[in-house]
C-alpha positions in Angstrom: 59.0 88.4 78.4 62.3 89.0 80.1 63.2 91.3 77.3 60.0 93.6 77.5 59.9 93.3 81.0 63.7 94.9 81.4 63.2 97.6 78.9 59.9 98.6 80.0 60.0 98.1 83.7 61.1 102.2 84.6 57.9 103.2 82.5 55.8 99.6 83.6 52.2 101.7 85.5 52.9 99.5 88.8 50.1 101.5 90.4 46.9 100.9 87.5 44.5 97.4 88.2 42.7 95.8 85.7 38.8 95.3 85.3 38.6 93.4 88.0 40.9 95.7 90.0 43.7 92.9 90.2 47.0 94.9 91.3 50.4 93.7 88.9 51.3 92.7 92.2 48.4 90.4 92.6 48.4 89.4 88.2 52.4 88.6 89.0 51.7 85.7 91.7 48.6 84.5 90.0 50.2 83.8 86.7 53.3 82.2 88.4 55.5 85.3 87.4 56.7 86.0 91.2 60.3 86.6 89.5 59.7 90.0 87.8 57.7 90.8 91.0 61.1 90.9 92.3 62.7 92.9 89.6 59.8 95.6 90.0 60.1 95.9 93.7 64.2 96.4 92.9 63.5 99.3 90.8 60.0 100.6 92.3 60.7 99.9 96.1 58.0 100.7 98.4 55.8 102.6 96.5 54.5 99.5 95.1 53.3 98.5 98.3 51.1 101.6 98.6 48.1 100.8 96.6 47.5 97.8 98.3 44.4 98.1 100.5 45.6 98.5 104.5 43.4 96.0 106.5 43.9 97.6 109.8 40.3 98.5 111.2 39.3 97.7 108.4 40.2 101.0 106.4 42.3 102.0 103.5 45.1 103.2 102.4 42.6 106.7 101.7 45.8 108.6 99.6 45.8 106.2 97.2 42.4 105.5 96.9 41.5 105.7 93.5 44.5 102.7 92.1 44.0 100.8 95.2 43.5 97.2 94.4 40.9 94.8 95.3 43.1 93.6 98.4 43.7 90.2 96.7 47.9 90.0 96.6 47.3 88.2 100.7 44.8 85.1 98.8 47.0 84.4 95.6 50.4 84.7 97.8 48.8 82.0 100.0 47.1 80.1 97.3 50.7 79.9 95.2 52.9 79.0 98.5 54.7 81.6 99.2 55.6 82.1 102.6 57.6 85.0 102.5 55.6 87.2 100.7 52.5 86.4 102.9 54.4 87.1 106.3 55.1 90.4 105.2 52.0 91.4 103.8 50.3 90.2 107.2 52.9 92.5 109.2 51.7 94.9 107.2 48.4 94.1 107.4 48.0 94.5 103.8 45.2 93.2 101.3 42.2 90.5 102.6 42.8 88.6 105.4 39.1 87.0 105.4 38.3 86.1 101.2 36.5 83.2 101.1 36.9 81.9 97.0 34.3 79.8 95.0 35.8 76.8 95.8 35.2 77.5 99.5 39.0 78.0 100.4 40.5 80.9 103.1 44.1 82.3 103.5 44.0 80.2 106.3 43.2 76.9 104.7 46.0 77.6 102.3 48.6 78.2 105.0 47.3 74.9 106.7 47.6 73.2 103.5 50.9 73.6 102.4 52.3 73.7 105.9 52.9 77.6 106.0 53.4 77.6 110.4 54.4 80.9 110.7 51.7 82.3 108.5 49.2 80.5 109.9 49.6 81.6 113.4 49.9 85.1 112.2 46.3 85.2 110.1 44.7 83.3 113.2 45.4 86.7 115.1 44.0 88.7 112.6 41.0 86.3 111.0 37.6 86.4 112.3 37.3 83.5 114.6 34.1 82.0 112.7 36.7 81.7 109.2 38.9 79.7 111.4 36.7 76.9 110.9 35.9 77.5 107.2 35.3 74.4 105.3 36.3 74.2 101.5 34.2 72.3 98.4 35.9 69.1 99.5 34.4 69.7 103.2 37.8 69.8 104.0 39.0 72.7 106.9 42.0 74.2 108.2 42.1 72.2 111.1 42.4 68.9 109.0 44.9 70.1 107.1 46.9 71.1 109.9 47.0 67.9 112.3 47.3 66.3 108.6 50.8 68.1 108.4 51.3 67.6 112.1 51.0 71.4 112.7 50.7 70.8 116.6 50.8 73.9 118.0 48.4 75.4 114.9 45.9 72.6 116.2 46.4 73.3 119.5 45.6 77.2 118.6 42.4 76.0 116.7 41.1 73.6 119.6 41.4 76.4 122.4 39.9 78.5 120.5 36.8 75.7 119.0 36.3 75.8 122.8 35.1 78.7 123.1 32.5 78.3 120.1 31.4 74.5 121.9 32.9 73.0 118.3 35.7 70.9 117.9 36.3 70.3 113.7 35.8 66.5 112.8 38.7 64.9 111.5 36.3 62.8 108.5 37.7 64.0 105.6 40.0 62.3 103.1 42.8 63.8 102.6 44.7 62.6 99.2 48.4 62.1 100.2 49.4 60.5 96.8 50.0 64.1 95.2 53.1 65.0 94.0 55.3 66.2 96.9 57.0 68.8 94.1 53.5 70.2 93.6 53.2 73.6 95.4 56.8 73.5 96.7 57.5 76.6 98.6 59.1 79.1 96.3 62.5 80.7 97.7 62.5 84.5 96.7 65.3 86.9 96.3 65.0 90.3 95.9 68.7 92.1 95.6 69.8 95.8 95.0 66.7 97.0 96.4 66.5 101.2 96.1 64.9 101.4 100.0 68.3 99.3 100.8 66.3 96.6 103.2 64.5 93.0 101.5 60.9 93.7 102.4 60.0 89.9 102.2 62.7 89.1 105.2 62.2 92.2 107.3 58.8 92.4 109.7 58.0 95.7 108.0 59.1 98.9 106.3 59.5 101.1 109.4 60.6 104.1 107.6 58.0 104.0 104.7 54.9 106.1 104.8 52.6 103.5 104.3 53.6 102.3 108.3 53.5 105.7 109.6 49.6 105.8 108.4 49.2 103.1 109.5 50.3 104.0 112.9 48.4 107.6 112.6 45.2 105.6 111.9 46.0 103.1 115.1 46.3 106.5 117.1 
């Protein structure tokens, strides 16, 4: 894989999905590949970020319409704990905030889950309110996970805002504790000798690229 992956990365389609309109950005994290995700922002640079659907006001990236992908990168980034990644695609605001999956789980339950603080706060801003409270197949919801991981001020955020909706979450679910701690351990990711000369999974967001200046014209 390393081998095809080096030699065919300059001619690699970053910008095609597949039936089910799964970016290589997206197909990279799901199938534990985030390491030639890397290597294909090095030598693509921002332009793979284009055909990622822009959540803000809930329209899209319209020049790129026709490759854009089905805005999951945000789930499978959350789902695979990556921190990193997700805080920049939220700055962003790229792909799905709001994806519920069969199994009843949210961005938000994921960030909870494996302890993701800074994520978590930053989708609460952007969620709808009624997903903050999403419950999974083991009946199981963000808030739980949270105060399970002693995320104060995340339960503090959820409580305030339960308030307003006259519903606090009930802490009755078990959580299993016996997993192993090595399972889902936050992935550390590198990206060096980038072409736009800036790490795009430590910086905020790409102020100089035009995917934020339409996303500032369509804020205007």
């Amino acid at each position: 894989m390393d081998l095809v992956f080096d030699k065919y990365i300059n001619k690699l389609p970053h910008y095609l999905v597949d039936n089910e309109r799964n970016s290589l950005f997206t197909i990279l994290i799901k199938y534990d590949l985030e390491q030639y995700l890397v290597k294909l922002i090095n030598v693509v640079g921002k332009n793979i970020f284009q055909h990622i659907p822009m959540m803000t006001i809930y329209t899209y990236n319209i020049q790129y319409m026709q490759n854009l992908s089905n805005g999951m990168e945000l789930y499978w980034t959350c789902k695979k704990n990556l921190p990193a990644i997700a805080d920049f695609l939220i700055d962003n605001k790229l792909s799905k905030f709001n994806y519920i999956d069969f199994e009843g789980n949210t961005c938000f339950i994921f960030a909870c889950k494996y302890k993701m603080n800074i994520v978590a706060e930053k989708l609460m801003k952007v969620i709808e309110p009624l997903h903050i409270n999403q419950t999974n197949n083991e009946n199981i919801c963000a808030y739980e996970y949270a105060k399970f991981n002693n995320m104060e001020k995340i339960c503090a955020l959820i409580e305030d805002i339960n308030k307003k909706f006259t519903f606090i979450p009930k802490s009755s679910a078990n959580i299993n504790t016996n997993h192993n701690k090595d399972e889902n351990k936050p992935i550390k990711v590198k990206i060096i000798s980038n072409p736009i000369n800036i790490n795009p999974f430590d910086n905020s967001n790409l102020k100089n690229s035009e995917l934020i200046k339409i996303t500032e014209w369509i804020k205007k």
